[in-house]
Structures are given as C-alpha cells and as structure tokens.
SEDOFI-775126 format. One record per atom (N, C-alpha, C): residue in three letters; x, y, z. Coordinates in steps of 0.2 Angstrom, whole numbers, plus 5000, padded with zeros to 4 digits. Layout:
<nodes>
ALAXYZ...
</nodes>
This chain:
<nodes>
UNK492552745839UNK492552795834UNK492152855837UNK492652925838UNK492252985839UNK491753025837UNK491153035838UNK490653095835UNK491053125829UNK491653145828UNK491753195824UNK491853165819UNK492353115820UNK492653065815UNK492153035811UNK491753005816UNK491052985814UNK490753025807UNK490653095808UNK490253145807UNK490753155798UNK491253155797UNK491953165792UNK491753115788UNK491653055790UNK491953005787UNK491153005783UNK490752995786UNK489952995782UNK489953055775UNK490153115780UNK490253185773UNK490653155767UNK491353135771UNK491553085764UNK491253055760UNK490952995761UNK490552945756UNK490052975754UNK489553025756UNK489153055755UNK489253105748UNK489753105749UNK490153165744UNK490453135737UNK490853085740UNK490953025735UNK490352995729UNK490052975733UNK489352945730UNK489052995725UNK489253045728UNK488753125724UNK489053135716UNK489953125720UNK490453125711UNK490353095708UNK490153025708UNK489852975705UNK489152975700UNK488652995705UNK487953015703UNK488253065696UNK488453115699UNK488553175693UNK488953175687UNK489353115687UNK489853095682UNK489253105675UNK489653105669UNK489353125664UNK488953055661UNK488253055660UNK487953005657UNK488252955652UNK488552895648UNK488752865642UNK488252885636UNK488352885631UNK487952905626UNK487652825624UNK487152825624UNK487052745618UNK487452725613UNK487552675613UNK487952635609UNK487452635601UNK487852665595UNK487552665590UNK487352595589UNK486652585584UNK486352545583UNK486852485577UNK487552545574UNK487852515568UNK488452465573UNK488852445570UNK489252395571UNK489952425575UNK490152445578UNK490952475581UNK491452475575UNK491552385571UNK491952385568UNK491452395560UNK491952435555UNK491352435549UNK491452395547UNK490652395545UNK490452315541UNK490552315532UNK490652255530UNK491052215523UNK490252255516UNK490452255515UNK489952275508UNK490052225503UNK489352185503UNK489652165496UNK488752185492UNK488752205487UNK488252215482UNK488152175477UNK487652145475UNK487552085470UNK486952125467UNK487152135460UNK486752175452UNK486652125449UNK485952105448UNK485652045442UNK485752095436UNK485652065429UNK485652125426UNK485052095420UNK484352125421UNK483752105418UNK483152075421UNK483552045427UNK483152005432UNK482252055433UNK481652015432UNK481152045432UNK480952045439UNK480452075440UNK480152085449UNK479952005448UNK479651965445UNK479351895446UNK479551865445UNK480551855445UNK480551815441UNK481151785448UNK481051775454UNK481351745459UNK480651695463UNK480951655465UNK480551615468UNK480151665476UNK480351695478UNK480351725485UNK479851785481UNK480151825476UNK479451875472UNK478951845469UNK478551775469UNK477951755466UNK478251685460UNK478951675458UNK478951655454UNK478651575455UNK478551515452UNK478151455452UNK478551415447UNK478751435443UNK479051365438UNK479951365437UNK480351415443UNK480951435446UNK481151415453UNK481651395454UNK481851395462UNK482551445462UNK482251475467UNK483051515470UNK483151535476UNK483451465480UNK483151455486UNK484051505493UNK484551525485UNK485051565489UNK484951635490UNK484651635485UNK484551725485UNK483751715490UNK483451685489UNK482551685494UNK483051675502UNK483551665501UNK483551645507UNK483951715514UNK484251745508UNK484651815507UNK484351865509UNK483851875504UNK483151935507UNK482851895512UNK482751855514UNK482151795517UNK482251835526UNK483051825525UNK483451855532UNK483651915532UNK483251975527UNK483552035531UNK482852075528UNK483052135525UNK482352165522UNK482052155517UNK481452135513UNK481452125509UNK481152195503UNK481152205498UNK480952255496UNK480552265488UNK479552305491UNK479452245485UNK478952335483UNK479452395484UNK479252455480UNK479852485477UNK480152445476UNK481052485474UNK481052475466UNK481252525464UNK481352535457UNK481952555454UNK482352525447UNK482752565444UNK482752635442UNK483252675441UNK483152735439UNK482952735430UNK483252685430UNK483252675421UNK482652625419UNK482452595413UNK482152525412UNK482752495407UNK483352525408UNK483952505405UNK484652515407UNK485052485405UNK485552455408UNK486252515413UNK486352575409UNK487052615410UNK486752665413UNK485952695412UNK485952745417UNK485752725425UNK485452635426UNK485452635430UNK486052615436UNK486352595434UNK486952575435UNK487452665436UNK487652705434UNK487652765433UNK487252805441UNK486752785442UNK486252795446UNK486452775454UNK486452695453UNK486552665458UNK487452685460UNK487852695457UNK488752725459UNK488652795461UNK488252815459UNK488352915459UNK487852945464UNK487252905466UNK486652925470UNK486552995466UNK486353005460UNK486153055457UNK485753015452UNK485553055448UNK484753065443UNK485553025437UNK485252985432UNK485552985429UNK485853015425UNK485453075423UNK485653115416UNK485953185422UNK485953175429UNK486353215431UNK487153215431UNK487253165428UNK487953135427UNK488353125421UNK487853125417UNK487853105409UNK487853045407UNK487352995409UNK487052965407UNK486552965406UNK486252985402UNK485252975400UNK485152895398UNK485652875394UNK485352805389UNK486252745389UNK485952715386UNK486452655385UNK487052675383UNK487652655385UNK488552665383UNK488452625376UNK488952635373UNK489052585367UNK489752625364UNK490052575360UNK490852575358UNK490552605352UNK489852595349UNK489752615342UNK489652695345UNK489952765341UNK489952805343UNK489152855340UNK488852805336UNK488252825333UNK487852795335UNK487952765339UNK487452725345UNK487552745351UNK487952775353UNK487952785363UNK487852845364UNK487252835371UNK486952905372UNK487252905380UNK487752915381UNK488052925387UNK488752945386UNK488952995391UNK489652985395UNK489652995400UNK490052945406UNK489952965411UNK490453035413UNK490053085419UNK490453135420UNK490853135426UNK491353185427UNK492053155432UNK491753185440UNK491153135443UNK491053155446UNK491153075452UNK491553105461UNK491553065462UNK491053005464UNK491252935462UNK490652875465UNK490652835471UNK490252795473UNK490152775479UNK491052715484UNK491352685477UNK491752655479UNK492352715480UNK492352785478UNK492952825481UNK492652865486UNK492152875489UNK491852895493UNK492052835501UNK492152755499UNK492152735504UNK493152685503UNK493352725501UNK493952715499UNK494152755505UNK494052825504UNK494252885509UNK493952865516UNK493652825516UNK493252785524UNK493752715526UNK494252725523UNK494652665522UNK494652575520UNK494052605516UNK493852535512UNK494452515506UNK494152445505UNK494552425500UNK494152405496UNK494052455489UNK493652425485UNK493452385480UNK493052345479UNK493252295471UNK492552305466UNK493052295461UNK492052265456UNK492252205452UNK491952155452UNK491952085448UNK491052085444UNK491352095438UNK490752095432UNK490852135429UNK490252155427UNK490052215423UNK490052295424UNK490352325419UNK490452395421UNK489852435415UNK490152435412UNK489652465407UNK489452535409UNK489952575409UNK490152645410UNK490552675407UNK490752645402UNK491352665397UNK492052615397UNK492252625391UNK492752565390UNK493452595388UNK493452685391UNK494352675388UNK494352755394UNK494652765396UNK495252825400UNK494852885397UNK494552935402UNK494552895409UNK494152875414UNK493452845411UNK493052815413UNK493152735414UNK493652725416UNK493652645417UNK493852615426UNK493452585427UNK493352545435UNK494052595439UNK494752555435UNK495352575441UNK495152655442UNK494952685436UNK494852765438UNK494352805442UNK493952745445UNK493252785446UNK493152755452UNK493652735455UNK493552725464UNK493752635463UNK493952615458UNK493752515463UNK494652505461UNK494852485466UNK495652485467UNK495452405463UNK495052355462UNK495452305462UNK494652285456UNK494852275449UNK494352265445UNK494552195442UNK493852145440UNK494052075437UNK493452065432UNK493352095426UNK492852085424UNK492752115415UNK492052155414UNK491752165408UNK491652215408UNK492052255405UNK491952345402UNK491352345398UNK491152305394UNK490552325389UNK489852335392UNK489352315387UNK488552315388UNK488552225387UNK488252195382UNK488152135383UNK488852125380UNK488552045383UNK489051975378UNK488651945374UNK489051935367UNK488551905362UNK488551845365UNK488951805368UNK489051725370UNK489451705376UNK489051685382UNK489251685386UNK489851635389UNK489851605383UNK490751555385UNK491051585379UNK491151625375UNK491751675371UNK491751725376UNK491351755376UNK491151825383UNK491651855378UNK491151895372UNK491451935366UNK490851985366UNK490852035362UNK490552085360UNK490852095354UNK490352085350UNK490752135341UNK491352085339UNK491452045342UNK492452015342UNK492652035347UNK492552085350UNK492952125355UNK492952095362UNK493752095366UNK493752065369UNK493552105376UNK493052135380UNK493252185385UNK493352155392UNK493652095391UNK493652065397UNK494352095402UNK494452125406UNK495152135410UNK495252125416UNK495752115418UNK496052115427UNK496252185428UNK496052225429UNK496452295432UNK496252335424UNK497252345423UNK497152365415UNK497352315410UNK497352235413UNK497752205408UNK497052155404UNK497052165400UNK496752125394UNK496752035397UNK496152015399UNK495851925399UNK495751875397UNK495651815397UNK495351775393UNK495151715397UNK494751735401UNK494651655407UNK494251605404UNK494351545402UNK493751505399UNK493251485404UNK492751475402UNK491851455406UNK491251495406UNK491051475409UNK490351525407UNK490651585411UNK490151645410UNK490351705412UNK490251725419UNK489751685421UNK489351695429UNK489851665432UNK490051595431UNK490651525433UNK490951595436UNK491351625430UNK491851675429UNK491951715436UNK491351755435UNK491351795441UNK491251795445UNK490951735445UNK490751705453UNK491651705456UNK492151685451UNK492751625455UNK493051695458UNK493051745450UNK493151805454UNK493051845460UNK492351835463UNK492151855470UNK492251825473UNK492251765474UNK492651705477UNK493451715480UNK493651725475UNK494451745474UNK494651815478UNK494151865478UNK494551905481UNK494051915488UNK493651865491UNK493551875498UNK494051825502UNK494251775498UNK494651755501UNK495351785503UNK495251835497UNK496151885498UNK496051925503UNK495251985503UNK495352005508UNK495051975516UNK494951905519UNK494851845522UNK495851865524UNK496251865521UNK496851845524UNK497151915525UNK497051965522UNK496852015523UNK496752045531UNK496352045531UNK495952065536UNK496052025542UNK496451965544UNK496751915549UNK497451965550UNK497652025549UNK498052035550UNK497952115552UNK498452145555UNK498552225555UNK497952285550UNK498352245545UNK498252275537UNK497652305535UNK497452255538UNK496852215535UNK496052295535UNK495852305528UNK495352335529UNK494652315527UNK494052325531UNK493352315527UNK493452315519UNK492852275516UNK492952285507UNK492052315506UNK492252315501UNK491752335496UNK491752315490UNK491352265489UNK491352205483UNK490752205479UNK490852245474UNK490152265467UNK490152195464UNK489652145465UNK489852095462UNK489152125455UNK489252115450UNK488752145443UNK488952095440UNK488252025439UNK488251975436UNK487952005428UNK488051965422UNK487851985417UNK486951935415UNK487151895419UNK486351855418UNK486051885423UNK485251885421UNK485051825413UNK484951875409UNK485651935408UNK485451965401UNK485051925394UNK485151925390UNK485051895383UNK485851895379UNK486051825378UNK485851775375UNK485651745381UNK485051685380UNK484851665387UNK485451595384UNK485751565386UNK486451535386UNK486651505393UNK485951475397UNK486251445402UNK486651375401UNK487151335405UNK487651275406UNK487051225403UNK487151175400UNK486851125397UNK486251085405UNK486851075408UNK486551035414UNK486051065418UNK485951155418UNK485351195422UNK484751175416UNK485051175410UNK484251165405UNK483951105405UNK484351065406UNK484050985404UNK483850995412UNK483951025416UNK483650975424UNK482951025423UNK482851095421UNK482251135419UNK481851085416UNK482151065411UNK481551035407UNK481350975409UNK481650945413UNK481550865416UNK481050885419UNK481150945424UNK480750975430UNK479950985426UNK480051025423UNK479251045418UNK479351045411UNK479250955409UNK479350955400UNK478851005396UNK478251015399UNK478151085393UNK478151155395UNK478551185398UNK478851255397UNK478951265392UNK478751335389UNK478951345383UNK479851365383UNK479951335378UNK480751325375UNK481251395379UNK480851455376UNK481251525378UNK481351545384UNK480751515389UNK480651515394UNK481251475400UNK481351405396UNK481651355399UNK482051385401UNK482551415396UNK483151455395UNK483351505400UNK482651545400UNK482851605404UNK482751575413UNK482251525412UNK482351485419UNK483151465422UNK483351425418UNK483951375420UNK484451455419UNK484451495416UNK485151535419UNK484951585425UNK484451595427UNK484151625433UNK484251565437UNK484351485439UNK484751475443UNK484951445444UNK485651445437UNK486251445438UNK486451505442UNK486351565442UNK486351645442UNK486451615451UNK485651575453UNK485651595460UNK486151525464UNK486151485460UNK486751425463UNK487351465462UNK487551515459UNK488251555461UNK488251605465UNK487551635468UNK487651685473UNK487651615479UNK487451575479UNK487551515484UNK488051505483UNK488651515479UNK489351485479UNK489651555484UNK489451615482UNK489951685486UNK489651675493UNK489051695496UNK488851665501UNK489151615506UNK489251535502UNK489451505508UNK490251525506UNK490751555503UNK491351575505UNK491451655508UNK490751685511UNK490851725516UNK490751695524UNK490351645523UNK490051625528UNK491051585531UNK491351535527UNK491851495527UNK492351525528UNK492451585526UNK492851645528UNK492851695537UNK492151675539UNK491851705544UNK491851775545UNK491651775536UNK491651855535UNK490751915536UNK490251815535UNK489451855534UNK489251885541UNK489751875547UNK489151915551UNK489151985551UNK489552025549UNK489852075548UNK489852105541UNK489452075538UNK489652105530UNK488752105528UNK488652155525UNK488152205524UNK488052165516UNK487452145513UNK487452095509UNK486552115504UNK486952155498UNK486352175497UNK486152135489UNK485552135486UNK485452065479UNK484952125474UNK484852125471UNK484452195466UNK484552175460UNK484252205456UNK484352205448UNK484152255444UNK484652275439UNK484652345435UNK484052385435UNK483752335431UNK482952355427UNK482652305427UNK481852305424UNK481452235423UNK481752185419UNK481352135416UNK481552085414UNK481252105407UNK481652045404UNK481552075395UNK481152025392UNK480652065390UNK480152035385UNK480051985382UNK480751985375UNK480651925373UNK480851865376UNK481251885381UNK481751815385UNK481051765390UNK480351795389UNK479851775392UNK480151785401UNK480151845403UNK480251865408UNK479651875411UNK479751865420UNK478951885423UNK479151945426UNK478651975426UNK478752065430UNK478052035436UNK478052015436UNK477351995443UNK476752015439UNK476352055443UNK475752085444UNK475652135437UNK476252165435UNK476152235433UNK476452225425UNK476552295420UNK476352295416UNK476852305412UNK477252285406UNK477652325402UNK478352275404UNK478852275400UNK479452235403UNK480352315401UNK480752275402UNK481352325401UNK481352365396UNK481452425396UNK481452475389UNK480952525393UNK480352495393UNK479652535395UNK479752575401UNK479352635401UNK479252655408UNK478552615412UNK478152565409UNK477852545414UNK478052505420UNK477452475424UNK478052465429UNK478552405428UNK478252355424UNK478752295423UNK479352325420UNK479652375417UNK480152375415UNK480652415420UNK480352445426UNK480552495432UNK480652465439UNK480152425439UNK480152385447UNK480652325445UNK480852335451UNK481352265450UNK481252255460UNK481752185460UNK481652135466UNK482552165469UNK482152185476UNK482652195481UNK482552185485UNK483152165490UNK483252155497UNK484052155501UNK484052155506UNK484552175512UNK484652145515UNK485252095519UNK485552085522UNK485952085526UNK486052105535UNK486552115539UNK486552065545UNK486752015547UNK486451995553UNK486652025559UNK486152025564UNK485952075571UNK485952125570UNK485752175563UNK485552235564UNK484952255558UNK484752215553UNK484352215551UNK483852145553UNK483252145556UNK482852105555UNK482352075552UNK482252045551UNK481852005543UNK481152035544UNK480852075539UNK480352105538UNK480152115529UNK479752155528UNK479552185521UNK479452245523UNK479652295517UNK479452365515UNK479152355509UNK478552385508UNK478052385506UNK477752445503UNK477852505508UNK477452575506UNK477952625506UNK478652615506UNK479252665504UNK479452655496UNK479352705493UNK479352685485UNK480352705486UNK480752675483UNK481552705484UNK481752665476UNK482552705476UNK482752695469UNK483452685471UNK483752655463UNK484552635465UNK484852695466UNK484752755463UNK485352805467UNK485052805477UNK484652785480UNK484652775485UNK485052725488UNK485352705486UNK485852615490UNK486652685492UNK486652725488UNK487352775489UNK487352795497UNK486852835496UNK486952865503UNK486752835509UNK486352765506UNK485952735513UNK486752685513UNK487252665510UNK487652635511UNK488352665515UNK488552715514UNK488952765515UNK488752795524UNK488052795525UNK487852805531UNK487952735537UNK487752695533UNK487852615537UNK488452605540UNK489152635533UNK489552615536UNK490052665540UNK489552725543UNK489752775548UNK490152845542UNK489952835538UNK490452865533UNK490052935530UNK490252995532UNK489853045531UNK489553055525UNK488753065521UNK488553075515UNK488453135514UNK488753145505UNK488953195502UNK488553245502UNK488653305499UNK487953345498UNK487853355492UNK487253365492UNK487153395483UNK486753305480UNK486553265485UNK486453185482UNK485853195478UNK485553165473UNK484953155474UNK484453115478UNK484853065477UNK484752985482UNK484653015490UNK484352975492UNK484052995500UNK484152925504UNK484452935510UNK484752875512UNK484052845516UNK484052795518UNK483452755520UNK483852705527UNK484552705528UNK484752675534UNK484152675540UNK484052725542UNK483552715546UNK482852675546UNK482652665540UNK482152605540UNK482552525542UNK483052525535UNK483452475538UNK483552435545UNK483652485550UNK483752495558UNK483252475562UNK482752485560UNK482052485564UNK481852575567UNK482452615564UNK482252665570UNK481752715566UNK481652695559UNK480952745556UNK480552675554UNK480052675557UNK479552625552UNK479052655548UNK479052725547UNK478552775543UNK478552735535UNK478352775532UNK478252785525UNK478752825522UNK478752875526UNK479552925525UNK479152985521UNK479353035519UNK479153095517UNK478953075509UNK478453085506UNK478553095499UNK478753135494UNK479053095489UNK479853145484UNK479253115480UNK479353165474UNK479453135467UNK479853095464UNK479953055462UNK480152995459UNK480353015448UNK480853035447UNK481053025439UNK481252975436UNK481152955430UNK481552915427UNK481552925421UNK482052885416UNK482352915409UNK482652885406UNK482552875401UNK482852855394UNK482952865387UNK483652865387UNK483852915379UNK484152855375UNK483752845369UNK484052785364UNK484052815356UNK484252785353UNK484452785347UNK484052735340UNK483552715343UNK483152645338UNK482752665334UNK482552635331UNK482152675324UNK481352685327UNK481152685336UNK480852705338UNK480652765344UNK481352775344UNK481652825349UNK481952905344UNK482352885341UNK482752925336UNK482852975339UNK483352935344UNK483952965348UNK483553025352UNK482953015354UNK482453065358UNK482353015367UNK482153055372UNK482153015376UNK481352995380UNK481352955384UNK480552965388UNK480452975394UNK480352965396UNK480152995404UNK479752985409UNK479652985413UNK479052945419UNK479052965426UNK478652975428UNK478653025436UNK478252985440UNK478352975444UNK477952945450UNK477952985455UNK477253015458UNK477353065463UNK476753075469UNK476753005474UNK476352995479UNK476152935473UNK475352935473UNK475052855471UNK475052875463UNK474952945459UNK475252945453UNK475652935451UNK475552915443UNK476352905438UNK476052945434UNK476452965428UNK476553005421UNK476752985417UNK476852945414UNK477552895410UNK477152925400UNK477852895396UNK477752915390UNK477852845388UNK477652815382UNK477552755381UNK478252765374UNK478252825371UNK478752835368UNK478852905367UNK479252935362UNK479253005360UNK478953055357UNK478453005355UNK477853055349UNK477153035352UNK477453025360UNK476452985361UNK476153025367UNK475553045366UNK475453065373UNK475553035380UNK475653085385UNK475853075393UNK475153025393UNK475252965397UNK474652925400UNK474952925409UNK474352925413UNK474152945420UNK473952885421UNK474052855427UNK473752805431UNK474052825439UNK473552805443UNK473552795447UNK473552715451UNK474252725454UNK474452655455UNK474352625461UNK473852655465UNK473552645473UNK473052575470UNK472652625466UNK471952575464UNK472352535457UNK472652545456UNK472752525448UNK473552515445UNK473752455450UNK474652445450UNK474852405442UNK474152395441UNK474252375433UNK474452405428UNK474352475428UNK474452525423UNK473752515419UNK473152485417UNK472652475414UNK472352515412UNK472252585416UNK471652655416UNK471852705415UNK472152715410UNK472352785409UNK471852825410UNK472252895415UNK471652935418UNK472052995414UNK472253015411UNK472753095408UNK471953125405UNK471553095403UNK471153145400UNK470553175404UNK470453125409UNK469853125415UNK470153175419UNK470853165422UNK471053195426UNK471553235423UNK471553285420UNK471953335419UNK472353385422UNK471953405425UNK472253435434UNK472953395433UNK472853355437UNK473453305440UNK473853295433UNK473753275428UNK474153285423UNK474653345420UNK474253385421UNK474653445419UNK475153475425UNK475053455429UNK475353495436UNK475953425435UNK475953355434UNK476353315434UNK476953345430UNK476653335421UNK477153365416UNK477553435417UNK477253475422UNK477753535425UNK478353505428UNK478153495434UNK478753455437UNK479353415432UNK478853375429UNK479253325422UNK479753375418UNK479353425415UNK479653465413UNK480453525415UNK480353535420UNK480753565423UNK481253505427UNK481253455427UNK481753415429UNK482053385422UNK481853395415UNK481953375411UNK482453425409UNK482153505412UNK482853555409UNK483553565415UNK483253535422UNK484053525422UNK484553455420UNK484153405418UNK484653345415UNK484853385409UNK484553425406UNK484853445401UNK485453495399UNK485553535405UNK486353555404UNK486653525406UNK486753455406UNK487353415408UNK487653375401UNK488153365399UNK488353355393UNK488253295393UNK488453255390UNK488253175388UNK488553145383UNK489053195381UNK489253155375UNK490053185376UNK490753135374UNK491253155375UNK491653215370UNK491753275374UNK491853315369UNK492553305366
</nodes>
C-alpha cells in the first residue's frame, strides 16, 4: 500500500469514527413502563387508619392487603378530603376540592336529605378513556342514582354494581326497598353477600379484559373496584364470625363483627389479586388499596393513635390507611412526612400512565415520590376539608378543617368554636391551642374563609 492511499484511508476512518462520536446522544428511557400500565383502585369504604393489620391492628389479620402495601409504598399521612362518604369519593374521580364540584356532603334519594349534586365536570375514568383505557367500576358509586350522573355517563364504559350510599343488608343489597343494584343500565339481582358480589365482578371483568388484551384489540384497563365493607350494617359471612370469635372469645360482640367483615373484605382483595397474578396481568398493573374516610364509632372501629372517628374533622375521621403497588417501578418503603389527599391519586394517576394532567386540578400529583425521583417532603399546601349534612346537629350547615404545615383548625360542629392543635407535638388532637395561639388561628380561619367562598358559588343542588 502507497503513502497516499495510506494517508486516504486513515482520513476515512478518522472521519467515520468522528460521524459516530457526533451522532445525537439517546434520551433516557423514562422511569414509567413503555407499555401502559393496568390500573386497578381498591376503595374500602369506612375502613379506620388502625384497623388493618400492617397499620397497628392486633385482634385482625389482613395478611392480602399487608401484603399489597408491604410491596410498594406504604402511606401513613394521607387523608380523605371528606370524613364522609360522596364528597370523598367526588374528590378522589374529579382531583378537585369537593364542594368544587358540588358535592360538599352525602348524596341521598331522599331529596330533603341530600346535600350534593355532582357537576358535569370531566373525571378520572374519561380522562384515561381519551389515553385509550378501558374503563370499569365494580361497587359502589354513590354519586347520583338517575341521568345524568350515573357511572355509564361519567367516564366507566363498563359498570357492575351500587348506585346508592349504604345497604341496609348485605345479602338483600337494598336500600329503603330499593333495588340500585345494575349492570350498565339494566336493573340486578345477584344473590350472596355483597363483597362475594363484587369481588366475582372484578374477577369477571379481569378476566374479560386478560382475553382482551392477548389480542390486537386488546387495551390497558382501569378498574375502580369500591367495596361497601365494613360500612355498617357490620353483617360479615357466618363462617368469618364464628373463626373471630373462636380466635378471641372475649372481644366485644360489635367489635367481633366489624373484625370478621374486615377480613372477609381482605380474603376477597386476596381473591382479585391472585386472578391478576393467574391472568399474568400483576407485573404491569398499578394497584392501589385506601379507604373513603375513617372508621365509624359505633361499629368499634380503630383510628390508631389519633382522635375522633368518621363524621368528625379530627383525625380519626380524616386519615385513613393507604398504599401503592407497581412492581419494578415502585420499591417498598414508607411515606411519612408528605401530608396528600384523595383528589391527589387523579393526577398522580393520569401522569403514571404518561397521560397528560388537566389544568385547573386541585390535586397535586405525587408520581414522582412514587418513582424515587423526589424523596423531599414536597412543597407545603394547605390542606381543606368539608362537610355539609342535614342532622339535627348540623342543620344542613357545614364544617371544616384546615391543615397547613404542622397546624390544623377544624370545627367540631357548626355552632362551636374553631379549636387549633398542633399536630407535630400533639397528633392526638388533645391541646387546643386557638386561645393561647391566636395569631395562628386567625390567619388560619382567613384562609378557611376565603376557600369557603369559593366552594360556595358552585351549585350543589339540582336545579
């Protein structure tokens, strides 16, 4: 080979090598999944912050749901928006304040009893319908029972369940007489208990979409499962009570009951589980477990640590027991010192599954903690809550409650003075500070106040 040629041939390579070098860097592969991941959401509905075995409980086993959070994040500052049943629920679909939507307080068929309508505002399941999900809800809706607030209308292509608020009896699954049990829009009547029920129905439709999704067709789901245990009546299977009480013959009576349907509740989240797992739907499916609001009073419910049960703005009727499940993208830890609410599961949802979030939310997405890529505390928000009811202690007036950094403000009713605690030193609620600390309190009730006048030009009742 000649000097020149010599001299050509190296320029080339040289030159080659350099197009290479210069080519444009690859972006990082995002932290979320290529293909979107399966949504299913599991809503207890009463469930207390202490009333799972993995949150503190001692005289209950709930070793499918302990196992749920156990493997993703667990979450032990998270709160409803409500200490009741429609506007948290309202909350959690809409990522808005509830009374931004018009629900302040509980739905009811009686129309001298319901202090809600919801408004025609889009929710979470038509936000990920347009991301080409396939939505469902199995359970409980309790957002309106007639046109055009009903599931088919508000984003869930495929609904198997309970238009009302409770069941007086959970093998009739009635209200008043009335039957609101349906499949889409056609009127039901499945016999068994009601959890049985909709368990077969979550069951039922992962398997639909399982045969689904083996094909072309086939899209991501979105599956609201909203159990109605351990509402009230506590009416767990004969078989969960008698093993309760064999287990601890002196638990009080009340108590046994709200034990055994808490886990019946969590041996049927162990029934949809293992037909994700059987369907080889769980590595890929985003799996979240929470509950409305605190646990209720009389049903001898545990709130853990803290004070007051469902109804109340303390915290036992506010904090409730959450956690998250994704496998290889969420790894098992606790959150602790991020305070978050059910209108945040909207937009941290919608983000997870790459799907642009709306403007105008209340809700604040938290995916990022989720991820590992923030471990901060996160910016501090105020925190609202609210409740409009109708009882001969409310008198259709509402309450309210603020949390904002390590302060709370809450109102115990409608005629009482705002009480101040500081929940750093004092997660009990115990030491009312509103008269010591007045500063803080009046600057609080500002805030309170002016969030109160914008829920208030939002309608709430059907015109």
């Amino acid at each position: 080979m000649n000097c020149t040629r010599f001299i050509l041939l190296s320029l080339l390579f040289v030159a080659s090598i350099g197009l290479i070098a210069w080519q444009p860097v690859p972006k990082p592969k995002s932290k979320l999944s290529p293909a979107k991941p399966n949504i299913l959401f599991i809503l207890a509905d009463d469930l207390g912050y202490g009333d799972l075995s993995c949150f503190g409980a001692t005289d209950l086993r709930t070793p499918h749901i302990d196992s749920l959070i156990g493997a993703g994040m667990k979450f032990t500052t998270f709160y409803a928006n409500s200490p009741v049943c429609s506007p948290s629920r309202a909350a959690l679909l809409s990522g808005r304040y509830p009374e931004q939507v018009g629900v302040p307080g509980v739905l009811r068929d009686d129309s001298t009893d319901n202090w809600g309508y919801l408004a025609p505002a889009l929710l979470l399941p038509n936000y990920l319908y347009k991301a080409g999900y396939h939505t469902g809800l199995v359970g409980k809706w309790h957002l309106g029972t007639e046109s055009p607030n009903l599931p088919n209308q508000r984003g869930f292509e495929e609904f198997s369940g309970f238009l009302g608020d409770m069941m007086d009896d959970y093998v009739t699954k009635r209200r008043g007489n009335l039957n609101h049990l349906r499949h889409n829009q056609q009127m039901i009547d499945p016999p068994g208990h009601a959890t049985d029920v909709f368990t077969n129905g979550a069951i039922q439709y992962l398997n639909e979409r399982a045969r689904q999704q083996a094909t072309k067709a086939g899209r991501p789901f979105f599956l609201y499962l909203a159990y109605n245990a351990p509402h009230n009546p506590l009416q767990p299977p004969a078989n969960y009570l008698d093993r309760v009480m064999k287990n601890n013959p002196t638990i009080n009576p009340t108590r046994a009951r709200l034990v055994a349907l808490i886990e019946h509740l969590d041996a049927s989240v162990g029934r949809v589980l293992a037909a994700l797992r059987a369907n080889g739907q769980d590595k890929n499916t985003i799996v979240v477990f929470t509950s409305d609001n605190g646990g209720w009073g009389p049903g001898k419910a545990t709130v853990g640590p803290y004070r007051g049960f469902k109804g109340t703005m303390y915290e036992g009727g506010l904090r409730i027991p959450a956690g998250i499940r994704w496998p290889a993208h969420i790894q098992p830890r606790t959150s602790s010192t991020r305070p978050l609410l059910l209108m945040d599961w909207m937009p941290t949802l919608l983000e997870l599954a790459g799907t642009p979030v709306p403007p105008g939310l209340d809700g604040r997405s938290f995916a990022s903690l989720l991820t590992g890529q923030d471990t901060t505390a996160g910016p501090a928000r105020p925190l609202f809550f609210v409740r409009r009811e109708g009882n001969d202690v409310y008198k259709g007036l509402q309450i309210h409650a603020l949390r904002d950094g390590d302060f709370k403000l809450l109102q115990a009713s409608p005629f009482t003075p705002y009480e101040l605690y500081n929940l750093l030193t004092d997660p009990a609620e115990t030491t009312n500070l509103a008269e010591q600390n007045g500063v803080v309190r009046d600057q609080m009730a500002r805030q309170l106040m002016n969030h109160i006048r914008k829920g208030g030009a939002v309608p709430w009742q059907k015109k």
